[in-house]
C-alpha positions as CSV (number, residue, x, y, z in Angstrom):
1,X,0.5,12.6,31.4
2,X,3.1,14.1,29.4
3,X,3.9,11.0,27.6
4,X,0.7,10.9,26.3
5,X,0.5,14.7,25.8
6,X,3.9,14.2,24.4
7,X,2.2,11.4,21.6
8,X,-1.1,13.2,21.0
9,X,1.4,16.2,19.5
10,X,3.9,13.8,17.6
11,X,0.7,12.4,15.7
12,X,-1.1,15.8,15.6
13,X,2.2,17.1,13.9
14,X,2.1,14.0,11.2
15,X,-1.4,14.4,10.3
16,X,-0.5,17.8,9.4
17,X,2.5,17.1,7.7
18,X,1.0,14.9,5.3
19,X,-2.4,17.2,5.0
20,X,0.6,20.0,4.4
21,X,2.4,18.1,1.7
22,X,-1.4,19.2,-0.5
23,X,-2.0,15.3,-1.4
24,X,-4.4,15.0,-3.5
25,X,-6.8,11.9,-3.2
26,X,-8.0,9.9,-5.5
27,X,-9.5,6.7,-7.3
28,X,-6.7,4.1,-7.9
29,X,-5.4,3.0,-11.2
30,X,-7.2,0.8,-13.0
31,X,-5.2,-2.3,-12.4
32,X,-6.4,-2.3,-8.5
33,X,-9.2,-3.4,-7.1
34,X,-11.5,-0.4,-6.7
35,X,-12.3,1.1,-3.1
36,X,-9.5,2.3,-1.8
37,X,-8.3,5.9,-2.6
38,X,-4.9,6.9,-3.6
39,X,-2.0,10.0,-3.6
40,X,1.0,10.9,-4.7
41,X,3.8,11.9,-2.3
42,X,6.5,12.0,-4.8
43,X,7.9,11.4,-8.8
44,X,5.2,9.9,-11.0
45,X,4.3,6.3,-11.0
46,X,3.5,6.4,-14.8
47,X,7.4,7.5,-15.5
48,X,10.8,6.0,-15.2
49,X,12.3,7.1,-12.0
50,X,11.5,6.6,-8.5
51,X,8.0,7.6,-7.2
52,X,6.4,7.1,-3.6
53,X,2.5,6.7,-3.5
54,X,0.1,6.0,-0.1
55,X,-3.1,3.9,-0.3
56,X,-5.9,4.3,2.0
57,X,-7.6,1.3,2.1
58,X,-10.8,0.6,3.7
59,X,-11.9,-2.6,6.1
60,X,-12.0,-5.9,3.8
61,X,-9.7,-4.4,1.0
62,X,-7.8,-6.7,-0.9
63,X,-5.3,-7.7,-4.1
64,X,-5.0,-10.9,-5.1
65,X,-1.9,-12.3,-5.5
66,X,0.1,-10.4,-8.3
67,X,3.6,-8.8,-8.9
68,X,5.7,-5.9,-10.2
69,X,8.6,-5.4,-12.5
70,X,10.7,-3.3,-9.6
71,X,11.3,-3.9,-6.2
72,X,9.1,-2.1,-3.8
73,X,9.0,-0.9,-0.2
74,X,5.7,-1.4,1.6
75,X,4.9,0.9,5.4
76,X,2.1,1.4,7.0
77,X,1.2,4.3,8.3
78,X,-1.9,4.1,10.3
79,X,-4.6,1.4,11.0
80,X,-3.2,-1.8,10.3
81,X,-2.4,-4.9,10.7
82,X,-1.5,-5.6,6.6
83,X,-1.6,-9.1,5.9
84,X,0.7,-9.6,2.9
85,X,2.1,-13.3,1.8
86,X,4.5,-14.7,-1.2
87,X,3.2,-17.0,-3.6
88,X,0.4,-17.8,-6.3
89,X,-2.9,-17.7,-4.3
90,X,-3.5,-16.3,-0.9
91,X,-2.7,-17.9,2.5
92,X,-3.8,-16.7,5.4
93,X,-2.3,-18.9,7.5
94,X,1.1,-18.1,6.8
95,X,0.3,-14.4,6.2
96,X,3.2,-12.4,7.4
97,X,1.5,-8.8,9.4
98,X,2.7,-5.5,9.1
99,X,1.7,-3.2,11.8
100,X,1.9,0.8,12.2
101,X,5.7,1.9,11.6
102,X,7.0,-1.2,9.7
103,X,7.8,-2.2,6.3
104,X,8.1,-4.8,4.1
105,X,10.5,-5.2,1.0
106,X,9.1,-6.9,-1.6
107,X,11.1,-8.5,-4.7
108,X,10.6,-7.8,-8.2
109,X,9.1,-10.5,-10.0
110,X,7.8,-12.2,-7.0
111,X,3.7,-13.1,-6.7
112,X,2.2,-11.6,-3.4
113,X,-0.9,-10.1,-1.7
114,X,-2.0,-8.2,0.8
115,X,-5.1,-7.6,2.6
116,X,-6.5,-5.1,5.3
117,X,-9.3,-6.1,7.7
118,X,-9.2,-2.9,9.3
119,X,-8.8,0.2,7.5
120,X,-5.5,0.8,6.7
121,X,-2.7,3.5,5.1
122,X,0.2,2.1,3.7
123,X,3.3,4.0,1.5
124,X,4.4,2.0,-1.5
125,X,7.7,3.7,-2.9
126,X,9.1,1.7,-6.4
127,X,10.6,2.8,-9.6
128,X,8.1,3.2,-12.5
129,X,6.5,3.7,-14.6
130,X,4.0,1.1,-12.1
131,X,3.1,-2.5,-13.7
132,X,1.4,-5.2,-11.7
133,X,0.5,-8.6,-13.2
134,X,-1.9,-10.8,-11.6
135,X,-0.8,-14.7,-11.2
136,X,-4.5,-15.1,-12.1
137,X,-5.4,-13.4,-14.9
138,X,-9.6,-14.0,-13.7
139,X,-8.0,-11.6,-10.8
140,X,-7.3,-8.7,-12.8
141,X,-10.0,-6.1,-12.0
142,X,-9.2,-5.0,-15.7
143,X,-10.6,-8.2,-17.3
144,X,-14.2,-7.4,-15.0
């Protein structure tokens, strides 16, 4: 009983850190498929330095296989499993999973993907200003 007690608190205290942190959410950036709702935590993903972002993404959200100019560190932080894979076009059965409390570090320059059947929020901290290039072009929600 106070294990549990003890858990319920930890992730009451969380959620009300991040509420407390004022994150504001929004629409994503055009260059991401549209559905999911974004904030910033900290710098400025449109400037040079380092910034830290979290996506909530809902059940069924994907991107295509694409890649950045920076390295980037991928966690989720509630819901899960992310299904993210390397390469040129998706692969689900060699799809790596990320569950609640682990993280992936993804090379610059590299194609990947990730999806979320469930709803998912993941933290994605890089140095901008943010790029992403699609290995398909036809992928690009900016070309739609």
């Amino acid at each position: 009983m106070k294990r549990v007690l003890l858990l319920t608190l930890t992730a009451l205290l969380a959620t009300s850190q991040a509420e407390a942190k004022g994150l504001k959410w929004m629409d994503g950036p055009p260059g991401l498929p549209a559905g999911a709702k974004f904030a910033v935590v900290s710098g400025n993903p449109a400037k040079d330095g380092m910034f830290t972002i979290r996506i909530r993404m809902p059940a069924g959200y994907a991107v295509a296989p694409h890649q950045h100019p920076t390295d980037e560190k991928v966690s989720v932080k509630s819901g899960g499993p992310l299904a993210y894979g390397m390469g040129d076009t998706v692969n689900q059965a060699s799809a790596g999973s990320l569950e609640k409390g682990w993280h992936v570090n993804l090379m610059a320059n590299m194609n990947h993907w990730a999806s979320a059947a469930a709803a998912t929020e993941i933290e994605v901290s890089a140095m901008g200003p943010f790029a992403i290039t699609y290995a398909n072009p036809k992928d690009d929600p900016r070309n739609k």
